[in-house]
N, C-alpha and C positions, 0 to 999 in steps of 0.2 A: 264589349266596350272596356278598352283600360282605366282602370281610375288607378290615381296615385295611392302608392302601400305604406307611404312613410312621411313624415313631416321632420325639417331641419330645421335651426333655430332661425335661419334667413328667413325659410316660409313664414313662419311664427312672427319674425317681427316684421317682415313686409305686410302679412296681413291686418299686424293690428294697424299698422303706419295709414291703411287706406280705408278702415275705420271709423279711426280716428278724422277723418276727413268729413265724415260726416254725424259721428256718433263720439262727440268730444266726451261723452261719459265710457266708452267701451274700451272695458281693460277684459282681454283675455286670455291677460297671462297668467288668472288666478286659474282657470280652467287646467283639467288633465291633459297630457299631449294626445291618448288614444282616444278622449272623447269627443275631442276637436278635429281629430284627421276623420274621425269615424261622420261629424256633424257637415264637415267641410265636403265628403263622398257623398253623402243623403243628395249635397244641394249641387256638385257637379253634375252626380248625376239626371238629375231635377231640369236642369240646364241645357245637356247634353254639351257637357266641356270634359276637353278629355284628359289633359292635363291644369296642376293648380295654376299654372300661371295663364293658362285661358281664362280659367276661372277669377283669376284675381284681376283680370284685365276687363273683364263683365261688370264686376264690382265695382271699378274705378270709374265705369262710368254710367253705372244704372245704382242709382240710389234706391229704387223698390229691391232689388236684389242684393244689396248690401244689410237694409234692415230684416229680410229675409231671412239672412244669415246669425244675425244678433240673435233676432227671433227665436231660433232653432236650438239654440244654445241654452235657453230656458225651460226646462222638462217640469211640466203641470199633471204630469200623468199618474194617477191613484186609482187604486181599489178598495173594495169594503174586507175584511180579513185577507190584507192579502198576500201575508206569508202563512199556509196554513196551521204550520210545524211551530212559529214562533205563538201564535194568537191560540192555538190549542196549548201551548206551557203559561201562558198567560192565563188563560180562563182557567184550569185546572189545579195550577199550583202558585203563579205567581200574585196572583190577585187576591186570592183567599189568602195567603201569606201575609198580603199587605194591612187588608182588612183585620186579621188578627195582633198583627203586630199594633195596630192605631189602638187597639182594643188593650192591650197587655202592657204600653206607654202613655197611655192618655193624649196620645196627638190627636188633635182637633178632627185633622182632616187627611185624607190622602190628595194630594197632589200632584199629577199630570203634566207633560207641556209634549206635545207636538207640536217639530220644532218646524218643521215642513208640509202645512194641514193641506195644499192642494184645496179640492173642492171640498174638503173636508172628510173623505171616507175615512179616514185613518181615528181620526177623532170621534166620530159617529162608532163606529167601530169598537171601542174602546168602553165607550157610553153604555151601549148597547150590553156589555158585559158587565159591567157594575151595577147595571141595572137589574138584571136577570139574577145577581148574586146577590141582590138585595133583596127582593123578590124570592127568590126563593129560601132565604132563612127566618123571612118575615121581618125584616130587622131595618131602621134606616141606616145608611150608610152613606156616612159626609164625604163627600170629595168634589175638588176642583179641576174641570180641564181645560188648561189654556192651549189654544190652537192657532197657530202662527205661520203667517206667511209674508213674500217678500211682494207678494202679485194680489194690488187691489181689487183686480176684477176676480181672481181665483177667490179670494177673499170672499167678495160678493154672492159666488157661487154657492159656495161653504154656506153661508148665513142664510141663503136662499132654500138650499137644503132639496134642492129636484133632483129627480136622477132618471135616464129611462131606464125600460127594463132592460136592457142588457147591462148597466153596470152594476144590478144587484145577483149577477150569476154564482157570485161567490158563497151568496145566503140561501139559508134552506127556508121553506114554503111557512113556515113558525113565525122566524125573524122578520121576512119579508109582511106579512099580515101584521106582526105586533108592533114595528116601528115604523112602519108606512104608510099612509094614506094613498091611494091608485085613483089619481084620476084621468081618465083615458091611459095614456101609452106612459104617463109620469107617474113617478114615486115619489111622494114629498112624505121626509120626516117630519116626524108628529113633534109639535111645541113641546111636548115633557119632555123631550131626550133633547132637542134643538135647544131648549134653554138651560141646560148643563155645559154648555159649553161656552166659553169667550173666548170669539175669534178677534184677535186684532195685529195690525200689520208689524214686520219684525225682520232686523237684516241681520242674519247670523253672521256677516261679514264684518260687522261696525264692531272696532276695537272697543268704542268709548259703551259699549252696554253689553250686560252680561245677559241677560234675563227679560222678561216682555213687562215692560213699565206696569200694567194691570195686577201683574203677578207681586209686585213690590219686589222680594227680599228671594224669590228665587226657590229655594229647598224643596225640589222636585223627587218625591219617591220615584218616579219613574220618565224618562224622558227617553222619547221614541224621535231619533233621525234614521230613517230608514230610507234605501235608496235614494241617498244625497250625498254625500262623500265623495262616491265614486267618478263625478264631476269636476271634484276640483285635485289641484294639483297637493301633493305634502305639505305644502308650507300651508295650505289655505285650510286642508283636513285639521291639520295643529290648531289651528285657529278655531275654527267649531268646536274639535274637541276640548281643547282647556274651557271656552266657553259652557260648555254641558258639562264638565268634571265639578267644574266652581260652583253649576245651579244645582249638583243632586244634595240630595240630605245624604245624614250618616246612614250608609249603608243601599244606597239606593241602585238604580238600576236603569241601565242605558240599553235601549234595543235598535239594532242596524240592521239593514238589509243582509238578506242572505249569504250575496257577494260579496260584503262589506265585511265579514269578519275577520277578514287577515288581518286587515286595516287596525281593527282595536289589539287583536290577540299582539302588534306590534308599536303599542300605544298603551301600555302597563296594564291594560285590562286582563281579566279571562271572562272564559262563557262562563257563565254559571249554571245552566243545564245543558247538556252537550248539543251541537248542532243547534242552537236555538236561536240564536244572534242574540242572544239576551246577555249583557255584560256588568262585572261590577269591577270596581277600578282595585284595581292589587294594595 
């Protein structure tokens, strides 16, 4: 089966044109072009249309196949540590880093924000290891993690804290026993780690706020947008990133998806330990 290899600016705006027809909120022209021709193939081929303009001809006039496509363009998709490379510089050097530095400045507290928490694994995640560095030097350790999404049901999910077992493949038999309750085929996070976090809803897209209203004033030691970027187009990346430049504290530290670090290393950052995605602004 042929599917189209390329999108032109006609497709682009014929598509949003018939949309819009029905989805007077649906602008996707913040969207990347290859995540959209890539999103736009998922659902011809889904369809079985062979070219786009079969396919845009489906759309103009089945309204469930139009929201299909909205749909699809919204990625909920998370794991529990799940860049190995970056959460292993995390656990070993960049966390205990931070913890010393609160320690060496008298700052209150270390601050977090996951800016894309999904069901939450990324946040949980995160938890999990300040926990276990806390725990292991005997010591408490104040920190706050805000965790942030645009999707109230994801939200939900996140706060609910279930997972089955396949989404903890990432965790070894230790983590899995110490941060989870197993009942039957579900894993729910345990209340001690589930109440380190505040989840609450956040458009990294809205000019008019920098930062997740709970958080107040922003000064984020560490803010994690990992596999998010790559969705939207330059102008819209610019947009997230001055917003996370503005919310880090002095000297703090931005982590992006793996694929994602062209994206900063061409956005005044560098990595700060090689291969890590883990970034500080030049």
């Amino acid at each position: 089966m042929y599917i189209q290899s390329e999108l032109t600016q006609q497709n682009i705006s014929q598509l949003k044109t018939t949309l819009e027809k029905y989805l007077f909120f649906s602008d996707i022209s913040i969207y990347d072009e290859i995540f959209l021709l890539k999103s736009l193939q998922r659902r011809m081929k889904f369809t079985n249309c062979f070219v786009i303009d079969e396919y845009f001809k489906l759309i103009e006039q089945n309204y469930e196949e139009a929201i299909s496509f909205f749909d699809s363009l919204h990625i909920c998709y998370s794991e529990f540590f799940r860049n190995p490379l970056t959460f292993a510089v995390l656990e070993h050097i960049l966390l205990p880093e931070l913890i010393q530095k609160m320690k060496n400045t008298n700052r209150k507290e270390i601050r977090i924000w996951s800016t894309a928490c999904a069901a939450g694994q990324e946040a949980y995640s995160i938890a999990m290891l300040l926990e276990e560095l806390k725990n292991a030097n005997n010591k408490e350790i104040k920190y706050r993690i805000f965790a942030t999404d645009i999707s109230e049901s994801q939200l939900q999910e996140a706060i609910k804290g279930e997972y089955p077992a396949s989404a903890l493949n990432n965790l070894n038999m230790k983590r899995a026993e110490q941060w989870f309750i197993k009942q039957g085929e579900i894993y729910s996070i345990k209340p001690e780690l589930r109440k380190r976090i505040n989840f609450s809803a956040f458009d990294l897209l809205n000019k008019q706020t920098n930062s997740p209203p709970v958080s107040i004033f922003g000064d984020f030691d560490l803010i994690i947008c990992a596999n998010l970027l790559f969705y939207y187009n330059y102008e819209f990346q610019k947009i997230i990133l001055k917003k996370a430049t503005n919310c880090l504290a002095n000297g703090g530290y931005l982590v992006t998806g793996e694929s994602e670090r062209n994206i900063l290393m061409n956005c005044n950052y560098h990595e700060a330990y090689p291969h890590s995605a883990i970034f500080q602004i030049n």
